[in-house]
GUDO-720355 format. One record per residue (C-alpha): chain; residue in three letters; residue number from 0; x, y, z. Coordinates in steps of 0.05 Angstrom, whole numbers, plus 5000, padded with zeros to 4 digits. Example, Ala and Ser with C-alpha at 12.3 -4.5 7.8 and 13.67 -1.06 7.14 Angstrom:
% residues 2
chain res n X Y Z
A ALA 0 5246 4910 5156
A SER 1 5273 4979 5143
***
This chain:
% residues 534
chain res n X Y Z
A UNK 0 5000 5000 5000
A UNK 1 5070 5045 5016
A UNK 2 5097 5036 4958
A UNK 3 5092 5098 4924
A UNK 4 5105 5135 4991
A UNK 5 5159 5099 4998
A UNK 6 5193 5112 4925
A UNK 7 5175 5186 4936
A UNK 8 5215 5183 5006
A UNK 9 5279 5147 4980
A UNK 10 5280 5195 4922
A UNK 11 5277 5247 4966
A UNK 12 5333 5217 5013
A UNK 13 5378 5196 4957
A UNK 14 5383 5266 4932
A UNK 15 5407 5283 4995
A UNK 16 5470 5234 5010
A UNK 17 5512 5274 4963
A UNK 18 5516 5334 5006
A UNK 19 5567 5342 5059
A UNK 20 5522 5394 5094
A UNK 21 5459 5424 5089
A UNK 22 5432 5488 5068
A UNK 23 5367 5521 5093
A UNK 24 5355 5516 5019
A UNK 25 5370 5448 5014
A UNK 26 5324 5430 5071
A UNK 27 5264 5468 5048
A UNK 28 5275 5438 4982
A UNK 29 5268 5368 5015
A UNK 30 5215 5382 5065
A UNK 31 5178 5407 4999
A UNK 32 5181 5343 4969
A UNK 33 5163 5304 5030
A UNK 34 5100 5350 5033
A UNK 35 5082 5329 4967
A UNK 36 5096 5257 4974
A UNK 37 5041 5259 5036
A UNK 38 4989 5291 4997
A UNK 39 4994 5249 4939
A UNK 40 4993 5182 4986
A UNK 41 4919 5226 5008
A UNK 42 4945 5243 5081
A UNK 43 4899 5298 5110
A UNK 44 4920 5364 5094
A UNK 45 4922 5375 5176
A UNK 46 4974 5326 5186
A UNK 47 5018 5333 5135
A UNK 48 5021 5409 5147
A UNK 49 5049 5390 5220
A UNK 50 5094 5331 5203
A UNK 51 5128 5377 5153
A UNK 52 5139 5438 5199
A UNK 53 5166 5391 5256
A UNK 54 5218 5356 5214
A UNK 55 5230 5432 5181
A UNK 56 5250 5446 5248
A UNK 57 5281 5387 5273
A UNK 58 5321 5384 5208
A UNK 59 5343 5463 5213
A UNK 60 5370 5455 5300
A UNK 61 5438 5432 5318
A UNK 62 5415 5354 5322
A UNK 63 5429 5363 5242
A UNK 64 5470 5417 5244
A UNK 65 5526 5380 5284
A UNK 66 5516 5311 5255
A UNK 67 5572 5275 5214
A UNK 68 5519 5252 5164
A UNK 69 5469 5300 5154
A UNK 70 5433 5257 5108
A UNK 71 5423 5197 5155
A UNK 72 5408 5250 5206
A UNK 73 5349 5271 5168
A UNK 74 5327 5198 5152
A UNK 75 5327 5195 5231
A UNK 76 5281 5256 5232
A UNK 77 5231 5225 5191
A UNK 78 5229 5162 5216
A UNK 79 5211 5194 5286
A UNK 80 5158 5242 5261
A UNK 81 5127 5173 5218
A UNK 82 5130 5139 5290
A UNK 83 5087 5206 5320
A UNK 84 5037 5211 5273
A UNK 85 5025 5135 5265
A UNK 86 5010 5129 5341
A UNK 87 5076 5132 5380
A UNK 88 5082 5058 5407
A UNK 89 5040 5000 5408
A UNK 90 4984 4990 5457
A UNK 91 4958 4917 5473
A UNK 92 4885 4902 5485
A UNK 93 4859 4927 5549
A UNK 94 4828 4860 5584
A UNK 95 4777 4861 5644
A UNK 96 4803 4847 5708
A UNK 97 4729 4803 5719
A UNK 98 4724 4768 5658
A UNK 99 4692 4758 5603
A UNK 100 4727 4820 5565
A UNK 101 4675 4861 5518
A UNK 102 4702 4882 5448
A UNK 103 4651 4918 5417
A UNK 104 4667 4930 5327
A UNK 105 4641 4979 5301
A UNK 106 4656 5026 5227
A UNK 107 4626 5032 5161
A UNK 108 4592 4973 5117
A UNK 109 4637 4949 5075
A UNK 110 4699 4964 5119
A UNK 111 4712 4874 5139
A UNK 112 4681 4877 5204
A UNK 113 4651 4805 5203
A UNK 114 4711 4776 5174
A UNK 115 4768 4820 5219
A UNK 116 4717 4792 5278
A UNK 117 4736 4717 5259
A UNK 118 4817 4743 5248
A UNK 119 4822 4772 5321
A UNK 120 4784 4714 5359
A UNK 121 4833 4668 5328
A UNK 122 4885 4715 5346
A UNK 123 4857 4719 5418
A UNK 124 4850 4635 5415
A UNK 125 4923 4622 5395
A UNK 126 4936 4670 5461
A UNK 127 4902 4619 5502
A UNK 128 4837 4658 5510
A UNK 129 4772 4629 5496
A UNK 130 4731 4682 5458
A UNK 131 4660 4676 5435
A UNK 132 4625 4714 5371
A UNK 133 4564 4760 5378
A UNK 134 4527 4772 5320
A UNK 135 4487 4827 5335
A UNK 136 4492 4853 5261
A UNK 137 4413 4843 5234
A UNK 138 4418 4893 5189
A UNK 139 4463 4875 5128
A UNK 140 4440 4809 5081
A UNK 141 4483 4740 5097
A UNK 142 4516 4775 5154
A UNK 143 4495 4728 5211
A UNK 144 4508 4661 5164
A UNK 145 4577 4702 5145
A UNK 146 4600 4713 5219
A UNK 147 4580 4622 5228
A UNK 148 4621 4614 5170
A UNK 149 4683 4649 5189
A UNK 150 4674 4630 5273
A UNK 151 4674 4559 5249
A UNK 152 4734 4571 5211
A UNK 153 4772 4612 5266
A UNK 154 4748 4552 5310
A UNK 155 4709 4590 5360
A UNK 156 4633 4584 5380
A UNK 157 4581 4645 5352
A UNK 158 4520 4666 5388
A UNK 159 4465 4679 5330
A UNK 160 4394 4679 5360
A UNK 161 4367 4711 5298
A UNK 162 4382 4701 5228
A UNK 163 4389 4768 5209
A UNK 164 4366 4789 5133
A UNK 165 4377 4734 5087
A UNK 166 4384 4737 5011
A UNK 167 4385 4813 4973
A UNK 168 4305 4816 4981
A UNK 169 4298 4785 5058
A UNK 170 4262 4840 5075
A UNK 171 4263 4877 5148
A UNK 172 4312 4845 5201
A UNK 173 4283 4815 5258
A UNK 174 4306 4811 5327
A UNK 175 4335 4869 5373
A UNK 176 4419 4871 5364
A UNK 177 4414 4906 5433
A UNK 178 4385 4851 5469
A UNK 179 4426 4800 5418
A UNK 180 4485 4840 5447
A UNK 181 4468 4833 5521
A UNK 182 4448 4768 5517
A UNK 183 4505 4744 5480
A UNK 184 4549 4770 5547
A UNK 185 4509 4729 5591
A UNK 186 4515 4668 5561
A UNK 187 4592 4675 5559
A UNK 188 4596 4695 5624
A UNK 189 4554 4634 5641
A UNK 190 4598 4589 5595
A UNK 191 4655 4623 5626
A UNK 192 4689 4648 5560
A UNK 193 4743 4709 5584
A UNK 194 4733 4756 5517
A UNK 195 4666 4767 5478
A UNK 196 4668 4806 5401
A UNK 197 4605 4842 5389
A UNK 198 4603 4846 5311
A UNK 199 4545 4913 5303
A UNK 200 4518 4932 5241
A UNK 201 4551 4981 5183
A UNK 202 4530 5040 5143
A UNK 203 4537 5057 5080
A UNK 204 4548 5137 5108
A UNK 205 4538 5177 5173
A UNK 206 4467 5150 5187
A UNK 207 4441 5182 5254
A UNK 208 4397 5123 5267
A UNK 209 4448 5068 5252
A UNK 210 4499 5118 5300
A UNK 211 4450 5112 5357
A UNK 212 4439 5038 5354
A UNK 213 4516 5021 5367
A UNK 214 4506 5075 5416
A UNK 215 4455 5034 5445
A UNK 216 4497 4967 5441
A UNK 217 4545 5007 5480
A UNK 218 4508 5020 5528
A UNK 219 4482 4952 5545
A UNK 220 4540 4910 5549
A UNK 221 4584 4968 5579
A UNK 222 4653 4942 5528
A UNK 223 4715 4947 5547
A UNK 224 4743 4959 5484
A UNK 225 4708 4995 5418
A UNK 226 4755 4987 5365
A UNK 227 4730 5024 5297
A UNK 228 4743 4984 5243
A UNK 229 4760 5026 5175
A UNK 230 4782 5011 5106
A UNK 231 4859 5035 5095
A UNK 232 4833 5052 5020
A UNK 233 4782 5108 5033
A UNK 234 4837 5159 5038
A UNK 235 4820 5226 5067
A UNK 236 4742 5219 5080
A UNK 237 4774 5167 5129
A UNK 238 4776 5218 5172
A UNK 239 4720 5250 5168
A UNK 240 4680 5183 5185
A UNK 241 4728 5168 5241
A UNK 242 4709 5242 5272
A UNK 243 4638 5225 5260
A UNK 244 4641 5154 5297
A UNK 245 4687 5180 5359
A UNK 246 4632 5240 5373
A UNK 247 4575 5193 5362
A UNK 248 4595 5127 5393
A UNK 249 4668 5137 5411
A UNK 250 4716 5087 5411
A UNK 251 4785 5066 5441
A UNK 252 4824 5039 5383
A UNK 253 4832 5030 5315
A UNK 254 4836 4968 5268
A UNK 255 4869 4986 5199
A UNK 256 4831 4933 5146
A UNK 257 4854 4919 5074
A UNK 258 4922 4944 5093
A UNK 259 4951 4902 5035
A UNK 260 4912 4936 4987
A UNK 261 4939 4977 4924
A UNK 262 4911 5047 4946
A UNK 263 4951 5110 4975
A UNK 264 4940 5089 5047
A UNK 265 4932 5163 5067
A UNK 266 4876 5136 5121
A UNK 267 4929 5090 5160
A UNK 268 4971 5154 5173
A UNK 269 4919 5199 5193
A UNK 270 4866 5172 5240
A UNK 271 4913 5162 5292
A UNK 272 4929 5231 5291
A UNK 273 4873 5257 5279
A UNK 274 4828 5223 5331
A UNK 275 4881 5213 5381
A UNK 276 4870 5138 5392
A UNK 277 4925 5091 5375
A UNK 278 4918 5033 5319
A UNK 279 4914 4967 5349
A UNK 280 4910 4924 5294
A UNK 281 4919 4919 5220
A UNK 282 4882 4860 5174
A UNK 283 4937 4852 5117
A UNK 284 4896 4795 5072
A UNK 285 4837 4746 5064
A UNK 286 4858 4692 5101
A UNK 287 4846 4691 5178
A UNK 288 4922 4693 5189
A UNK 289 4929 4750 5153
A UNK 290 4930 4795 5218
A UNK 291 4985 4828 5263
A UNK 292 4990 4869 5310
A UNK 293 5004 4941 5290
A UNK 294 5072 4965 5308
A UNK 295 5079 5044 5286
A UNK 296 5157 5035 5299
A UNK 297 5152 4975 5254
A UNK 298 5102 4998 5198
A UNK 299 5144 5075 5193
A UNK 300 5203 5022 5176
A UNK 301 5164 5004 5120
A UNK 302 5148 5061 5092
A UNK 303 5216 5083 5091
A UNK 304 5243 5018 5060
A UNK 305 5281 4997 5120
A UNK 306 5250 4930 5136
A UNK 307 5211 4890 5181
A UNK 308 5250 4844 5208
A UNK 309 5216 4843 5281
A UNK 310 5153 4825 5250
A UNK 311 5184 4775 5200
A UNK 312 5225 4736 5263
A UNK 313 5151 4730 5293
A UNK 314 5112 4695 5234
A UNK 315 5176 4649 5217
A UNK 316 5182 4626 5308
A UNK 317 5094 4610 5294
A UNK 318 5122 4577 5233
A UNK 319 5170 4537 5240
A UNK 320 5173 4483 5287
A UNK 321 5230 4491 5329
A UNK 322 5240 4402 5342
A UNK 323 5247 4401 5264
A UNK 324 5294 4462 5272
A UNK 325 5348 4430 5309
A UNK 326 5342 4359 5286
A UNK 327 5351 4396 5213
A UNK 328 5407 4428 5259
A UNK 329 5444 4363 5280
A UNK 330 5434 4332 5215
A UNK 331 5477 4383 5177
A UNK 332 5529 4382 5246
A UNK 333 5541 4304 5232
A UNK 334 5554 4318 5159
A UNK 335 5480 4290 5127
A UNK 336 5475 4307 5066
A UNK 337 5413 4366 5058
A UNK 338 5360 4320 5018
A UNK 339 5298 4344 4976
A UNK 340 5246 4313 5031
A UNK 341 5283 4368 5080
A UNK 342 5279 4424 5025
A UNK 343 5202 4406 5022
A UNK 344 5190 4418 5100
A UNK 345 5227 4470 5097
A UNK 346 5186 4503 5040
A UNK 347 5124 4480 5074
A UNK 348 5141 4518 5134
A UNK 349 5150 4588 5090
A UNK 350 5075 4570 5064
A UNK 351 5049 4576 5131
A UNK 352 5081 4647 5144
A UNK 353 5038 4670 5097
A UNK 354 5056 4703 5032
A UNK 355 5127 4701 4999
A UNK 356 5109 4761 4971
A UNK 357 5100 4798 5030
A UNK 358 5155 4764 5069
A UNK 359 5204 4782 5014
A UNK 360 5174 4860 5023
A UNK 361 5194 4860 5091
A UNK 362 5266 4857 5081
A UNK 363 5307 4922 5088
A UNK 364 5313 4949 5021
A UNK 365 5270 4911 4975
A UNK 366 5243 4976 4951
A UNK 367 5300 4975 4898
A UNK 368 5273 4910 4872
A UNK 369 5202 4928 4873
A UNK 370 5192 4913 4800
A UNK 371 5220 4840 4807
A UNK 372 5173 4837 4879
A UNK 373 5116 4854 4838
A UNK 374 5126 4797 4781
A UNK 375 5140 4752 4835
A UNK 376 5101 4687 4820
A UNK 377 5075 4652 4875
A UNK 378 5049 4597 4835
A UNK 379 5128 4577 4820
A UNK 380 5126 4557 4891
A UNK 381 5065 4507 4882
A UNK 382 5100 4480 4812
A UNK 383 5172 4460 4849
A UNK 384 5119 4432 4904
A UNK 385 5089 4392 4855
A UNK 386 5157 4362 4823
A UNK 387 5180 4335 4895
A UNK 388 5115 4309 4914
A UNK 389 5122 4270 4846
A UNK 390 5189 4239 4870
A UNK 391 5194 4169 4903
A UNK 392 5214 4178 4968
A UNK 393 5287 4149 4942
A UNK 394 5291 4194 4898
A UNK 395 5276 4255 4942
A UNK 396 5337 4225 4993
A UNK 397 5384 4217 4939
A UNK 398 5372 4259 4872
A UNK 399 5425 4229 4840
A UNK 400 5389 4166 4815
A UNK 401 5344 4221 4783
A UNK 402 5357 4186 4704
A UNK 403 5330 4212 4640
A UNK 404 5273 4167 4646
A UNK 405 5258 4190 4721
A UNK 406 5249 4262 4697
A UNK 407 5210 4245 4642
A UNK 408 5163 4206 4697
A UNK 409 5165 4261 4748
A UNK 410 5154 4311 4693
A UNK 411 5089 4280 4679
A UNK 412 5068 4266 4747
A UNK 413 5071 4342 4761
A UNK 414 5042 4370 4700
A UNK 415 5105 4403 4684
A UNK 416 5163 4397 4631
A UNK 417 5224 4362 4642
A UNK 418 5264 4431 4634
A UNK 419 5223 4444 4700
A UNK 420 5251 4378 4738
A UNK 421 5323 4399 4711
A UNK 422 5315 4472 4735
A UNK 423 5295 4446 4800
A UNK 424 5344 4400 4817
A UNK 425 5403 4438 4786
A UNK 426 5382 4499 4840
A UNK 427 5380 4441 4894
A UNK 428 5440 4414 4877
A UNK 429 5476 4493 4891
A UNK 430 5434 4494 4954
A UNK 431 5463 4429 4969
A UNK 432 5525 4458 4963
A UNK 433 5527 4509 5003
A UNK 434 5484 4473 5065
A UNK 435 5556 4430 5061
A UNK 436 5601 4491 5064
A UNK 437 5560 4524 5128
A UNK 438 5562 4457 5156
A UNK 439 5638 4448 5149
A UNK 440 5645 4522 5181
A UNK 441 5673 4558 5120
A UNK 442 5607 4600 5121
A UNK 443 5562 4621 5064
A UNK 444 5590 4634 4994
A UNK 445 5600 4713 5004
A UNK 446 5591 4715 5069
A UNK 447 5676 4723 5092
A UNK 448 5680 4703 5170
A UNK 449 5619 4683 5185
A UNK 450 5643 4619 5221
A UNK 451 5609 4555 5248
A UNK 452 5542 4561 5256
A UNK 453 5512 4547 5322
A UNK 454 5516 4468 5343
A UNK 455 5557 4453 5266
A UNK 456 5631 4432 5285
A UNK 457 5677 4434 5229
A UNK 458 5693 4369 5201
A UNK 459 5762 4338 5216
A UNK 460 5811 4310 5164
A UNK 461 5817 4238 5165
A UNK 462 5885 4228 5185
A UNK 463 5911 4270 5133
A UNK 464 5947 4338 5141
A UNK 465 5913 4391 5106
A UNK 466 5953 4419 5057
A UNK 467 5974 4496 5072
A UNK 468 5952 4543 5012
A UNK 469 6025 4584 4974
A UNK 470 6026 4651 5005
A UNK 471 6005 4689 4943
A UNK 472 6054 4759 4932
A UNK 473 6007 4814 4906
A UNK 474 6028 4859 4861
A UNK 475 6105 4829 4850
A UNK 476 6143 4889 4832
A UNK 477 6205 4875 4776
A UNK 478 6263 4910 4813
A UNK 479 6295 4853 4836
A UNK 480 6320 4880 4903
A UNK 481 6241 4893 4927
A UNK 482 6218 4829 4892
A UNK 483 6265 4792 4946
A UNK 484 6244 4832 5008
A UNK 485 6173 4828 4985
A UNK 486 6176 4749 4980
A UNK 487 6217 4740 5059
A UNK 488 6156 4787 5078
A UNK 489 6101 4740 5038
A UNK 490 6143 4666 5076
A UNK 491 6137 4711 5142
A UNK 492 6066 4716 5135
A UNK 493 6052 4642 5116
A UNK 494 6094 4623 5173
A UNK 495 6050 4668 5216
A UNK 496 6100 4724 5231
A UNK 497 6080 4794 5212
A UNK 498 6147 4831 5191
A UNK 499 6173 4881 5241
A UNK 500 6165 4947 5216
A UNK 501 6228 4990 5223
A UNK 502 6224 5051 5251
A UNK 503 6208 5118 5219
A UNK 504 6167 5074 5157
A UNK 505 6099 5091 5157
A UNK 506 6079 5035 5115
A UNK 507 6113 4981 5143
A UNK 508 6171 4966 5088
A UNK 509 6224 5002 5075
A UNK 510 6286 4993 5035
A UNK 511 6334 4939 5050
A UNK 512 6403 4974 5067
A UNK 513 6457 4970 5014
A UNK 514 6496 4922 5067
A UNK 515 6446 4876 5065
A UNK 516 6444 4858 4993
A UNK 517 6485 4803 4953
A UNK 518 6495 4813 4881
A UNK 519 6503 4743 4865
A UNK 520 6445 4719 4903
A UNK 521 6400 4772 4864
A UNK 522 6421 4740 4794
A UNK 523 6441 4794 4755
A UNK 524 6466 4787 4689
A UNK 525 6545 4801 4683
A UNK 526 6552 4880 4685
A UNK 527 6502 4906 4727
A UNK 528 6537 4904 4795
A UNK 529 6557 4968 4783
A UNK 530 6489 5003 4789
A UNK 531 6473 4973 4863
A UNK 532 6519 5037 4888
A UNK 533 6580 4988 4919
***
């Protein structure tokens, strides 16, 4: 959704790392483009006139002023200001101290309520809580057999006394949502569940009578949080509909939905300022997993191409399973070769983070490759899936058996080509490869000094002495006198001896004296004795 922001931004900051210091020219000229960056992402006009004058001032003080690299400095500025405007820090749920915990939802129609309800009771499930579903939403068509749907999908139980509207042409609702609402409390305090979600009605604008019934809900089951639920894609009248819900209902926090969509997400940087209540949560997808908690430290990382790696360590430790983790550990440490059934886990274990896509996004700097993010297939993913599932479990242990005729056979168990089988196993066989060289200890191709990796040994030679590599003499000059002192310095080295410097050389050579030197151990031609100065 940051991605043009983010372009804008690094434009902006790149322009800037060529200066040494900066002007009062130079900074208006970049607090200029910032300004327009905001307004073109749709930030309201409010905020963006104060984040610009803060970091004008900010950027004009002695924090820059004084700073070795202005540039980085300014980076620092913005970063800070992002962090302000996007709510500061994170703040968790607040939960009753006399359970059950009442989260009321309430925002527009149309903004995910009924399906964000589903995302944060799993959420709140895989927390150890045991949350119950209220739908107290009569109003829209489907939105009671909806909110089943996705609570038996979150596995979690729904209270639905009344069907609500069903079909396009179901006519008036029936049933009270206020006393759905109240009643729905009861029963989970009687079944002792510790949180209940109220999922209210929507509007397809600022209805007064729609406002006062989820005043009304309010009222009767008292909540202890009212998080407003609002499309990150609506841009600036976000904030005129988040004004209009916090005077008529009021609410304590704000869930950021369709966060992964492809608009200017102005609404996700100014609600928080605007209303003064932090961002809880943002829903980043379809699926039910598709929802984090919202980190404004994290997400102004984003926006300025710097990574998520916080967030990305988080998915991959619900990911991965951390028994397979080390046995895949002390496989490699006892020198087992890395097979294709291991490369399959492994891959299956990146599925369940979610998308590659987004993973990949949340590395620092993948805003220079956003052109090869964006044509990223995911379906290349499900196509090397389908070649290993197609292998014999021999085959996937030892790829080397892989014949002609075994490609041709996988090939057609996969629905692929055999160019696809060969693609796939010459890229294993590299990854192979280098699994081997971390094991030994000689770390990852590129990667100078990076050592053994934790519980991998390096292998010992078999009763055999390694063979030393031949000191290699850079740059062998052809004066035959500095040749020779350059080679005792190279056997010094290999030895393990760094040459002594003499004093007063502030390189650490110098000259060999005129004493030192034997004509006929230099092998000169006949004649040239004479030019050493003897």
């Amino acid at each position: 959704m940051f991605a043009t922001l983010s372009d804008r931004l690094a434009s902006t900051f790149k322009n800037l790392r060529t200066k040494g210091r900066l002007s009062e020219a130079d900074v208006d000229a970049t607090v200029r483009e910032i300004r327009r960056a905001l307004l073109d992402a749709d930030v309201a006009v409010p905020v963006v006139r104060e984040f610009t004058g803060r970091v004008r001032e900010r950027a004009l003080s002695v924090e820059v002023s004084g700073a070795l690299n202005p540039a980085q400095q300014v980076v620092k500025i913005v970063n800070d200001e992002l962090v302000g405007i996007l709510g500061g820090q994170n703040r968790p749920l607040v939960l009753a101290k006399t359970p059950p915990t009442v989260i009321l939802l309430a925002g527009l129609q149309g903004a995910g309520k009924t399906t964000l309800a589903g995302k944060l009771a799993l959420h709140l499930r895989e927390q150890g809580h045991t949350p119950i579903l209220v739908a107290a939403d009569l109003q829209r068509p489907n939105a009671v057999t909806q909110l089943t749907v996705v609570a038996e999908r979150a596995g979690v139980p729904v209270f639905a006394p009344h069907p609500g509207v069903q079909g396009e042409d179901g006519g008036e609702p029936t049933g009270d949502p206020v006393a759905v609402a109240r009643d729905g409390v009861a029963l989970a305090r009687d079944r002792q569940h510790d949180v209940v979600i109220v999922d209210t009605a929507g509007r397809l604008g600022v209805d007064a009578d729609m406002m006062q019934q989820a005043a009304d809900i309010r009222d009767a089951v008292d909540p202890d949080e009212i998080l407003f639920v609002i499309d990150a894609m609506i841009g600036q009248d976000a904030v005129t509909t988040a004004q209009a819900f916090a005077d008529g209902v009021g609410f304590t926090g704000v869930v950021l939905s369709k966060l992964d969509g492809d608009a200017r997400g102005g609404a996700a940087l100014s609600v928080a300022s605007v209303t003064g209540r932090p961002v809880l949560f943002a829903s980043t997808g379809e699926k039910l997993t598709d929802f984090e908690v919202f980190h404004p430290d994290r997400m102004a990382s984003r926006i300025l191409d710097m990574g998520d790696i916080l967030t990305l360590i988080e998915q991959a430790e619900k990911a991965f399973d951390a028994e397979q983790a080390e046995a895949m550990a002390g496989k490699l440490a006892a020198g087992e070769d890395f097979t294709l059934e291991d490369f399959l886990q492994q891959m299956q274990a990146m599925r369940n983070m979610g998308s590659m896509k987004k993973m990949l996004g949340m590395l620092p700097g993948m805003g220079q490759m956003r052109e090869a993010l964006d044509n990223f297939d995911e379906r290349e993913v499900d196509k090397v899936e389908a070649v290993i599932r197609s292998m014999t479990p021999a085959e996937r242990r030892s790829p080397k058996i892989i014949n002609g005729s075994r490609r041709a056979r996988i090939a057609r168990g996969s629905g692929t080509t055999t160019t696809d089988v060969n693609q796939l196993l010459d890229r294993f066989a590299g990854a192979q490869k280098m699994m081997k060289q971390m094991a030994r200890g000689g770390g990852a191709p590129g990667l100078p000094g990076m050592g053994n990796l934790p519980g991998m040994g390096g292998k010992k030679s078999r009763g055999r002495m390694t063979p030393q590599p031949r000191a290699k003499v850079k740059g062998r000059s052809g004066n035959p006198a500095k040749r020779a002192q350059q080679e005792r310095e190279a056997a010094a080295r290999a030895a393990g001896q760094a040459p002594k410097a003499p004093a007063g050389s502030a390189f650490g050579a110098a000259a060999p004296k005129k004493s030192d030197l034997d004509p006929a151990a230099l092998g000169l031609p006949p004649g040239l004795e004479k030019y050493l100065g003897r």
